[in-house]
C-alpha positions as CSV (number, residue, x, y, z in Angstrom):
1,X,0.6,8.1,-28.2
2,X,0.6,11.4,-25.8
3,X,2.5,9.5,-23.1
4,X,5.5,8.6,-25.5
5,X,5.3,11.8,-27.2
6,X,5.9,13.6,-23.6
7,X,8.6,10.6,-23.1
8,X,10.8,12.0,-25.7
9,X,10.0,15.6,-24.9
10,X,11.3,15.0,-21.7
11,X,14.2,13.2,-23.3
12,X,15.2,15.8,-25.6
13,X,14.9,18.3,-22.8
14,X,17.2,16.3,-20.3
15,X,20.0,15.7,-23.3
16,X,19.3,19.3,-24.8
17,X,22.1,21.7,-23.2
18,X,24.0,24.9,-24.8
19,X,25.9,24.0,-27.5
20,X,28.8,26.4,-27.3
21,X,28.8,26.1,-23.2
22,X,32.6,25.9,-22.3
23,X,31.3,25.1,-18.6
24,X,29.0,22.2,-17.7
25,X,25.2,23.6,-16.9
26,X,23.4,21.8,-13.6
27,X,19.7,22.3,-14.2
28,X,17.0,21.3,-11.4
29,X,14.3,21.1,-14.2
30,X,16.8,18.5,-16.1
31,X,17.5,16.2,-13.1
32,X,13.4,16.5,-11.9
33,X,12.4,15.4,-15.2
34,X,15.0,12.8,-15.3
35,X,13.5,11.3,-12.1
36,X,10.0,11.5,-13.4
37,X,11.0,9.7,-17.2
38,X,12.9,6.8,-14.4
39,X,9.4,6.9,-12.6
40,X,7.6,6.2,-15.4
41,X,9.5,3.4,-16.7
42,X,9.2,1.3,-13.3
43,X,6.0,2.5,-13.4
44,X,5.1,1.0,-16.7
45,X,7.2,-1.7,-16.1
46,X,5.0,-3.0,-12.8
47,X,1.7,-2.7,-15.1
48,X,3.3,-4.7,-18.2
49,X,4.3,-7.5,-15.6
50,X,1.3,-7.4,-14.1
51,X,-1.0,-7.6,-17.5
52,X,1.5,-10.5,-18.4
53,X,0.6,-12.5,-15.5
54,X,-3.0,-11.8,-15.7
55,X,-3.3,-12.8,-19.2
56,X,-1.0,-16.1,-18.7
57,X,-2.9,-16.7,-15.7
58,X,-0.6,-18.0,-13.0
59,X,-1.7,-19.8,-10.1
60,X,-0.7,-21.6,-7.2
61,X,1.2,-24.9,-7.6
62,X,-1.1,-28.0,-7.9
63,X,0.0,-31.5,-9.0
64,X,-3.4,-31.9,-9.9
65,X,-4.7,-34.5,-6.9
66,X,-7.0,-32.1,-5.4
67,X,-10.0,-30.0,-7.2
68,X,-13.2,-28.0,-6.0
69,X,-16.3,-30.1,-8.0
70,X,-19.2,-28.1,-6.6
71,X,-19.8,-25.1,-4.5
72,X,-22.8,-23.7,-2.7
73,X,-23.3,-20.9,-0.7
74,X,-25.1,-20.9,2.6
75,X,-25.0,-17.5,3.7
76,X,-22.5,-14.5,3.9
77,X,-19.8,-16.3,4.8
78,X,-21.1,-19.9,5.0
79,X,-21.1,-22.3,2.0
80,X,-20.5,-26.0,1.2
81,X,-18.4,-27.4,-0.9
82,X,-17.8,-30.8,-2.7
83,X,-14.0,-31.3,-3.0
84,X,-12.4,-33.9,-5.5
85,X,-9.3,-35.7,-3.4
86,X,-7.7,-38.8,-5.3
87,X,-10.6,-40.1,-6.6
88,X,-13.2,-39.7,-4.0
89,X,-15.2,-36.7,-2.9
90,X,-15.7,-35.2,0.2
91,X,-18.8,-32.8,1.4
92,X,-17.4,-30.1,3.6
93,X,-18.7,-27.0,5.8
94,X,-16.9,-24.2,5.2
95,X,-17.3,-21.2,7.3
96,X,-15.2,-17.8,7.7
97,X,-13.5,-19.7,11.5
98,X,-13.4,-23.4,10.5
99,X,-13.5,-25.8,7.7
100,X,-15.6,-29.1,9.0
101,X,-16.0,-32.8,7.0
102,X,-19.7,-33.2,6.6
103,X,-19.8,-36.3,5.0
104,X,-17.5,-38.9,2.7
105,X,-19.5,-39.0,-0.9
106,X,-17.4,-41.8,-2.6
107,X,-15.9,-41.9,-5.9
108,X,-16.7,-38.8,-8.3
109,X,-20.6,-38.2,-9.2
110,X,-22.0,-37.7,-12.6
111,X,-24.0,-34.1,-11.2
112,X,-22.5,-33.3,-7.8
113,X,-24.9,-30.8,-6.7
114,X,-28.2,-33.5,-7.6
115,X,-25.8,-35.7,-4.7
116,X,-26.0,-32.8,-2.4
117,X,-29.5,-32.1,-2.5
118,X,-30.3,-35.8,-2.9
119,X,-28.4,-36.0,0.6
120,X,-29.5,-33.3,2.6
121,X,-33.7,-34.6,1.4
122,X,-32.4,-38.2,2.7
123,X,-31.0,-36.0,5.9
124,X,-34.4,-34.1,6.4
125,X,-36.4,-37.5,6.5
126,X,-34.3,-38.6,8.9
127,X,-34.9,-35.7,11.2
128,X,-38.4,-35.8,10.6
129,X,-38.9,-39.3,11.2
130,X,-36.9,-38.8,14.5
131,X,-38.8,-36.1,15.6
132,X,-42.2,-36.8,14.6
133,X,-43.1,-34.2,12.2
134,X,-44.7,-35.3,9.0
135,X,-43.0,-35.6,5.9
């Protein structure tokens, strides 16, 4: 309510001249205050678009044949991360230089993460079997 009540102050200042002037009066106080009212409406322009888009919520383009199922972080800058494609999911490493495929998962699981860690404990045996440790 303040900033439009300064908006029109500054209006009626910039319009508001002598009235019985027979010569036009240049004012430096009428032309800064002309540049700041212009300011402010780009100004408030930018913010309104922006809160538009934020509440509409644009994002990128997507027809839809891709989507992220399940997500877990590793470490800092480390995660994995169980990606939808067509029908069929993929496990993949995902680090800050390189995305790598871990594995092929096959059509879409009822609980993704319970595949993951149902993988990785079927991954662990096999490394301990190899190596001799006990399991």
């Amino acid at each position: 309510m303040r900033f439009w009540r300064l908006c029109f102050l500054g209006m009626a200042l910039l319009y508001a001249g002598p009235v019985f002037a027979s010569e036009p009066v240049f004012s430096v106080m009428g032309s800064v205050i002309q540049s700041l009212f212009a300011l402010a409406i780009v100004l408030g322009a930018i913010a309104l678009t922006v809160w538009i888009l934020r509440r509409v919520g644009i994002k990128g383009v997507a027809d839809g044949t891709m989507k992220v199922v399940s997500v877990l972080s590793l470490g800092a800058r480390e995660r994995l991360v169980i990606v939808e494609v067509k029908g069929s999911c993929l496990l993949l490493g995902v680090t800050s230089q390189n995305i790598t495929l871990i594995d092929r998962l096959g059509p879409v699981p009822e609980n993704p993460a319970a595949t993951v860690q149902n993988r990785f404990q079927h991954l662990m045996r096999q490394i301990k079997k190899r190596t001799g440790l006990p399991t």
